[in-house]
C-alpha positions as CSV (number, residue, x, y, z in Angstrom):
1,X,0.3,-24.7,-7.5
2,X,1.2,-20.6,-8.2
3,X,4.3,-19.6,-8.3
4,X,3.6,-16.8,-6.0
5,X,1.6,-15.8,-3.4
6,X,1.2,-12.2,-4.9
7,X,1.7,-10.3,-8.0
8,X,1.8,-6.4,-7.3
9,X,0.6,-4.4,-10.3
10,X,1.9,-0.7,-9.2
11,X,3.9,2.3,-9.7
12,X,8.0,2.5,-8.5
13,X,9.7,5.2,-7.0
14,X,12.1,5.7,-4.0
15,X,11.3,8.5,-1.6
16,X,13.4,11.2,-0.7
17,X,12.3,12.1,3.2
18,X,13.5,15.4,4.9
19,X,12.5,15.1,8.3
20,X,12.5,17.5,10.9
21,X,9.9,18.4,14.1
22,X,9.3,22.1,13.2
23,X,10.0,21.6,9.0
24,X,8.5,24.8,7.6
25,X,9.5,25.1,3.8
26,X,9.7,29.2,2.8
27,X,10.2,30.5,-0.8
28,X,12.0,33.6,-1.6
29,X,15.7,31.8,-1.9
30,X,15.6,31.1,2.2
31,X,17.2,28.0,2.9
32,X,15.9,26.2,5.4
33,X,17.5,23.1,7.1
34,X,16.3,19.8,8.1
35,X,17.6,17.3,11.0
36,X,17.4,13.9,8.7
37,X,17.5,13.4,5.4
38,X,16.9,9.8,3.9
39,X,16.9,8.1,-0.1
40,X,14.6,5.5,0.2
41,X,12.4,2.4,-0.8
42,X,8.7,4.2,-1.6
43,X,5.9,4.3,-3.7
44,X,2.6,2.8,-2.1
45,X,2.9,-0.7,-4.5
46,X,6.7,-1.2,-3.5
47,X,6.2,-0.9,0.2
48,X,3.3,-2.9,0.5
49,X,5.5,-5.9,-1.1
50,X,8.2,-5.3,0.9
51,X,6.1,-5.5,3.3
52,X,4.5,-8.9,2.2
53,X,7.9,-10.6,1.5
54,X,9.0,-9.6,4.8
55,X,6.4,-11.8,6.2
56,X,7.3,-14.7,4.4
57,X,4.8,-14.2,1.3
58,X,6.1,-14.9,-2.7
59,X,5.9,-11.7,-4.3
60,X,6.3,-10.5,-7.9
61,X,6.3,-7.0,-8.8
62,X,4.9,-5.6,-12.0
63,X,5.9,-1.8,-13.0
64,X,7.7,0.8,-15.1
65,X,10.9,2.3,-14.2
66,X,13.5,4.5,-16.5
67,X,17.0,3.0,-17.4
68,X,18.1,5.6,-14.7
69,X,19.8,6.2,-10.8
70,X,16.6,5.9,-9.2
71,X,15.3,3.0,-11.1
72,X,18.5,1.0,-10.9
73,X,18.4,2.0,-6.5
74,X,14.7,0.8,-6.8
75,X,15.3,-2.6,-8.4
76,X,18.2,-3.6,-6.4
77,X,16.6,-2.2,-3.1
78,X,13.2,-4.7,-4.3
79,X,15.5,-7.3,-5.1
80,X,17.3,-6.8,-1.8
81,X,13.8,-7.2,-0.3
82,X,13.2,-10.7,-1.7
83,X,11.0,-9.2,-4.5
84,X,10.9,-11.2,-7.8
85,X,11.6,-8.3,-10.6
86,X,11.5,-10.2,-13.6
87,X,8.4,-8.9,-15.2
88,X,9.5,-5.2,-14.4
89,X,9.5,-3.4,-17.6
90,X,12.8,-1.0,-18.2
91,X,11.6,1.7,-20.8
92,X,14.5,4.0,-21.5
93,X,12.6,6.5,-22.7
94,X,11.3,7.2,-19.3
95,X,12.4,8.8,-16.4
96,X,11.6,7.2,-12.9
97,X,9.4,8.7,-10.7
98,X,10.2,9.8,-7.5
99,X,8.9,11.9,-4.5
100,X,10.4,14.1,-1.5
101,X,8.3,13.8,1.7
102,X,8.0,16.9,4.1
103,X,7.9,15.0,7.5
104,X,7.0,17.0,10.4
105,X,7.2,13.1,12.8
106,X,3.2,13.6,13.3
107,X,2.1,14.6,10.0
108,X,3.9,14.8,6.4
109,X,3.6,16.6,3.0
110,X,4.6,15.3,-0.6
111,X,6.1,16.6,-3.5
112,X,5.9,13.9,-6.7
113,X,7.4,13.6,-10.4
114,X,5.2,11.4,-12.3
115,X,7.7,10.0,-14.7
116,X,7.0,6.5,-15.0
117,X,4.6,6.3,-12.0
118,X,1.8,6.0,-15.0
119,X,3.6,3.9,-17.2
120,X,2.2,0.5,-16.8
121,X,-0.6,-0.3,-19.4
122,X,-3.8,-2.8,-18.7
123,X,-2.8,-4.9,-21.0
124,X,0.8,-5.6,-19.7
125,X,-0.8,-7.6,-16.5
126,X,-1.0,-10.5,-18.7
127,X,-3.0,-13.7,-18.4
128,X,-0.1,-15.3,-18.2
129,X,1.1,-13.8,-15.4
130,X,-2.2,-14.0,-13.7
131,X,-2.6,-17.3,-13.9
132,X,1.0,-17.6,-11.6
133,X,-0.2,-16.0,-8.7
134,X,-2.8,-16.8,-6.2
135,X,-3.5,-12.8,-5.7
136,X,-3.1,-9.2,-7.3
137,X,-2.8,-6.4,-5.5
138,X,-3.5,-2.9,-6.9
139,X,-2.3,0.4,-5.2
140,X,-2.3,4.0,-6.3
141,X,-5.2,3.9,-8.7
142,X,-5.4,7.0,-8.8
143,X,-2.1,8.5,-9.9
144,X,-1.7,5.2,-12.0
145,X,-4.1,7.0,-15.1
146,X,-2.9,4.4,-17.6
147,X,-3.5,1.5,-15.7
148,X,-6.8,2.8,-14.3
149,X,-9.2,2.4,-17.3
150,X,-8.1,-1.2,-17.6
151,X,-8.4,-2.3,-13.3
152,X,-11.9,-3.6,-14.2
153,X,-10.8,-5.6,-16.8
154,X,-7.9,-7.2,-15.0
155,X,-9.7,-7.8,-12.1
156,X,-12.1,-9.8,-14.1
157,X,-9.9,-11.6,-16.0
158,X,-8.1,-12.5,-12.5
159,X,-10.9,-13.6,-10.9
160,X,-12.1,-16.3,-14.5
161,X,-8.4,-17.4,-13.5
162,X,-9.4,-17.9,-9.7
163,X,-7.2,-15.2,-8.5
164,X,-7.9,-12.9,-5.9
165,X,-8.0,-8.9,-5.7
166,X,-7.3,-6.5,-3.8
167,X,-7.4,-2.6,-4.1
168,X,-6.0,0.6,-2.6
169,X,-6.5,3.8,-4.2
170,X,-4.5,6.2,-2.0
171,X,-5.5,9.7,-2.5
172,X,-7.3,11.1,-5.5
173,X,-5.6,14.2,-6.3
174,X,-8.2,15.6,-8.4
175,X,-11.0,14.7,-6.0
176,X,-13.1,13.2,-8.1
177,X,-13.2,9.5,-6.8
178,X,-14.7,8.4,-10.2
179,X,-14.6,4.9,-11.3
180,X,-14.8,2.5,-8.1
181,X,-18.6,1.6,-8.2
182,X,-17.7,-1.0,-11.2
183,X,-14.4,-1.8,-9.9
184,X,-15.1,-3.1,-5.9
185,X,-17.8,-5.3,-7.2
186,X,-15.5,-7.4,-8.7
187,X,-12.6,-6.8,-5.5
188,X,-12.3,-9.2,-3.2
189,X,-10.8,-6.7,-0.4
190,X,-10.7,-3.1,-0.2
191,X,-8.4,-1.0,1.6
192,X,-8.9,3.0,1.9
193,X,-7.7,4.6,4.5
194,X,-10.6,7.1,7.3
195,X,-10.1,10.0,4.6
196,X,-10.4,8.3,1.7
197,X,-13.4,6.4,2.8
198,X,-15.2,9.4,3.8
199,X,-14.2,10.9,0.6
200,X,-16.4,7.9,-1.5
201,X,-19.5,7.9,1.1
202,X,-19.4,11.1,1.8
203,X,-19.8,9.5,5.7
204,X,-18.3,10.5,9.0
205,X,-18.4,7.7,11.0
206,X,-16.6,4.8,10.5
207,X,-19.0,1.9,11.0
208,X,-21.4,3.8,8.4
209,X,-18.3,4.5,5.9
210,X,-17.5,0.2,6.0
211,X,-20.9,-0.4,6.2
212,X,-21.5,1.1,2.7
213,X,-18.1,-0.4,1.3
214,X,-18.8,-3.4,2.3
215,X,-22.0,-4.1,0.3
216,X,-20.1,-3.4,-2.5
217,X,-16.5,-4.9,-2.0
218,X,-16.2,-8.4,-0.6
219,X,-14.1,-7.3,2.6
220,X,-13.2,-4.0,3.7
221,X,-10.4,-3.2,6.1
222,X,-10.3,1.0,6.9
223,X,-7.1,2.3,8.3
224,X,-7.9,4.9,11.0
225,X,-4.1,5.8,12.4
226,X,-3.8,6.3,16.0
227,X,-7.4,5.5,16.1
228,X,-6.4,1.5,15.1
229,X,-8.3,0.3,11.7
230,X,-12.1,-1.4,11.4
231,X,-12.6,-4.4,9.3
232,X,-16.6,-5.0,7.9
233,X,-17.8,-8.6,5.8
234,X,-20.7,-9.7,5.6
235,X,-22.7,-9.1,9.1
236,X,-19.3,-9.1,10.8
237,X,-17.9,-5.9,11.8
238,X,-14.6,-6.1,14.2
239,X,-13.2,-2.3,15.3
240,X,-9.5,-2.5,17.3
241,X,-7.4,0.3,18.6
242,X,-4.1,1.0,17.9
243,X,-1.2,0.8,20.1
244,X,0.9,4.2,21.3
245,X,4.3,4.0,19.9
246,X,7.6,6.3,19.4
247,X,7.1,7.5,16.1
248,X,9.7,8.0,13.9
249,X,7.7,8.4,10.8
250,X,4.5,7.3,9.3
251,X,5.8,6.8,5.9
252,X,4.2,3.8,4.7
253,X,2.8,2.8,7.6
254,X,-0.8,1.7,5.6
255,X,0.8,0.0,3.1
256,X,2.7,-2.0,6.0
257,X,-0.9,-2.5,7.3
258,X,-2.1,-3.5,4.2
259,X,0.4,-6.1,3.8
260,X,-0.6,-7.8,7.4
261,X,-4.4,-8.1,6.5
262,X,-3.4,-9.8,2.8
263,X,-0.7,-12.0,4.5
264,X,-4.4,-13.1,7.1
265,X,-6.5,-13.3,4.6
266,X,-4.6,-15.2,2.0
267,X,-4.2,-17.8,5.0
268,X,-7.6,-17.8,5.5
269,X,-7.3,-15.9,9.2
270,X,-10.2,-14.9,10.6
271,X,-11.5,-10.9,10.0
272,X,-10.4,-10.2,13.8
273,X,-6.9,-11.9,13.4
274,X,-6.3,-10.2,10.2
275,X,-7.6,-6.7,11.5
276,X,-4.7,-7.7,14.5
277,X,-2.3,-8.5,12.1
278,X,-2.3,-5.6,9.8
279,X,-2.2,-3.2,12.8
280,X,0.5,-4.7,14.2
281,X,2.9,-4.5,10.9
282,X,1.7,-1.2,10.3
283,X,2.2,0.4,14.0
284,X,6.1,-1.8,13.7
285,X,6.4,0.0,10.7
286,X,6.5,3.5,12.4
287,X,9.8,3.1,14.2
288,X,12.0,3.2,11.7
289,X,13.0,6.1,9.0
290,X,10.8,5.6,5.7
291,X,8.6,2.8,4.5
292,X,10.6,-0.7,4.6
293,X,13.6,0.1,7.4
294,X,11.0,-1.5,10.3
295,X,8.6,-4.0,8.7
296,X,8.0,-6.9,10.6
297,X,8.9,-10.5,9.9
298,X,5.8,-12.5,11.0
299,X,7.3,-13.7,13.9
300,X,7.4,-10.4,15.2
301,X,4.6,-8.9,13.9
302,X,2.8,-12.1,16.0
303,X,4.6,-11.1,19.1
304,X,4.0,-8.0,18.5
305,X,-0.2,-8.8,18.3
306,X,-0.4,-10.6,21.2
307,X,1.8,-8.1,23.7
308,X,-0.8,-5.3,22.4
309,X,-4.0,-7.7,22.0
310,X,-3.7,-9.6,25.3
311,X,-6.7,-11.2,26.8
312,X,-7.3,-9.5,30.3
């Protein structure tokens, strides 16, 4: 039997948010103030596996972080979460990473120092540590440009070891979206978000962007925001809205999502209980300040899908 349920192969950093309805940044030495100001859990990788050990998965985390402030707040925070940090490597040559988020409630802009976000190397997801866990999860491939020549690799090696895979690329800052056609073949769920999706088909609609995801991934799950998420594998394709909530920021709020469907599908839910399921921890996830303050447990989350997902 693994030790855990998931090994998270990512980037750390904590996430300074300034929030404020009518946030407006100017240059030209004009200060500007904000209502809310919060230090905080982030990075795509780290959220998603708070996420997943708040619903009662196993989770080990694999990263970089400097011998510094932010990385010691990170680990402790993760540690906090139920997060096994073992195989985190400390490199004191680096600094950690970290990013301040512009959050206007409805929308949000970010501002990110790489540090160690690009640390971690191919070969530091070890065979060994493979062969622990029942499924790796990969998140950021884009800003992770160390990592990222290696994903094929250690997605093949996981799945020889009967592990699982799954994949999130988050935005490509250098639009270029190279590299996935060898990599989903070999992932067994994908998980862009609308924008990103449209950004690798170059399609607008959402049952045409799964549609050509899906024949190359095994399972795709699309987030779509207030429009709810779609789910396509196989010949089944399963669309659900999302409910209306008081937003208090969005920060992290796919990532939540992401954790539900990995939580359903590593319990071998169906594709519509899943879809549910990630929705709900995702939309949960938007009442709180930051990334972690409101995930779910799974008892919640649960409640949660059947108060929004009742049968008339």
């Amino acid at each position: 039997m693994a030790k855990y349920d998931l090994l998270v192969a990512g980037e750390i950093n904590p996430d300074l948010i300034l929030t404020d309805p009518n946030l407006e940044p100017k240059f030209g030495q004009v200060e500007v103030l904000v209502e809310n100001a919060t230090l905080t859990v982030g990075s795509s990788s780290v959220i998603f596996a708070c996420g997943a050990a708040r619903l009662g998965l196993k989770v080990a985390f694999l990263g970089v972080v400097g011998d510094d402030m932010f990385g010691r707040f990170m680990l402790e925070a993760m540690e906090d979460k139920g997060i096994d940090i073992s195989s985190v490597i400390i490199d004191p040559d680096q600094g950690t990473g970290f990013t301040v988020i512009l959050n206007k409630v409805k929308d949000r802009g970010m501002i990110t120092y790489m540090g160690a976000i690009n640390a971690l190397a191919p070969d530091q997801v070890s065979n060994k540590l493979l062969s622990q866990t029942r499924h790796l999860h990969i998140a950021s491939y884009f800003l992770q440009t160390k990592l990222r020549p290696g994903v094929l690799d250690v997605f093949s090696r996981a799945k020889v070891l009967g592990v699982t895979s799954s994949l999130d690329t988050n935005w490509d800052p250098e639009n270029e979206w190279v590299g996935l056609d060898e990599i989903l073949p070999v992932t067994d769920v994908f998980l862009p978000n609308e924008a990103e999706g449209e950004a690798l088909t170059g399609k607008h609609n959402p049952e045409e962007i799964v549609t050509v995801l899906s024949a190359k991934a095994g399972r795709v799950a699309m987030k779509m925001g207030a429009d709810g998420a779609i789910a396509k594998q196989g010949g089944q394709l399963i669309r659900l809205p999302a409910p209306h909530v008081g937003i208090v920021d969005t920060v992290g709020a796919g990532d939540s999502f992401d954790a539900g469907f990995i939580y359903g599908y590593l319990h071998e839910w169906s594709l519509e209980e899943s879809l549910k399921l990630g929705i709900a921890c995702g939309s949960l996830s938007t009442l709180g300040p930051g990334g972690t303050s409101a995930q779910p447990t799974l008892k919640e989350a649960q409640a949660y899908m059947e108060k929004i997902y009742q049968e008339d």
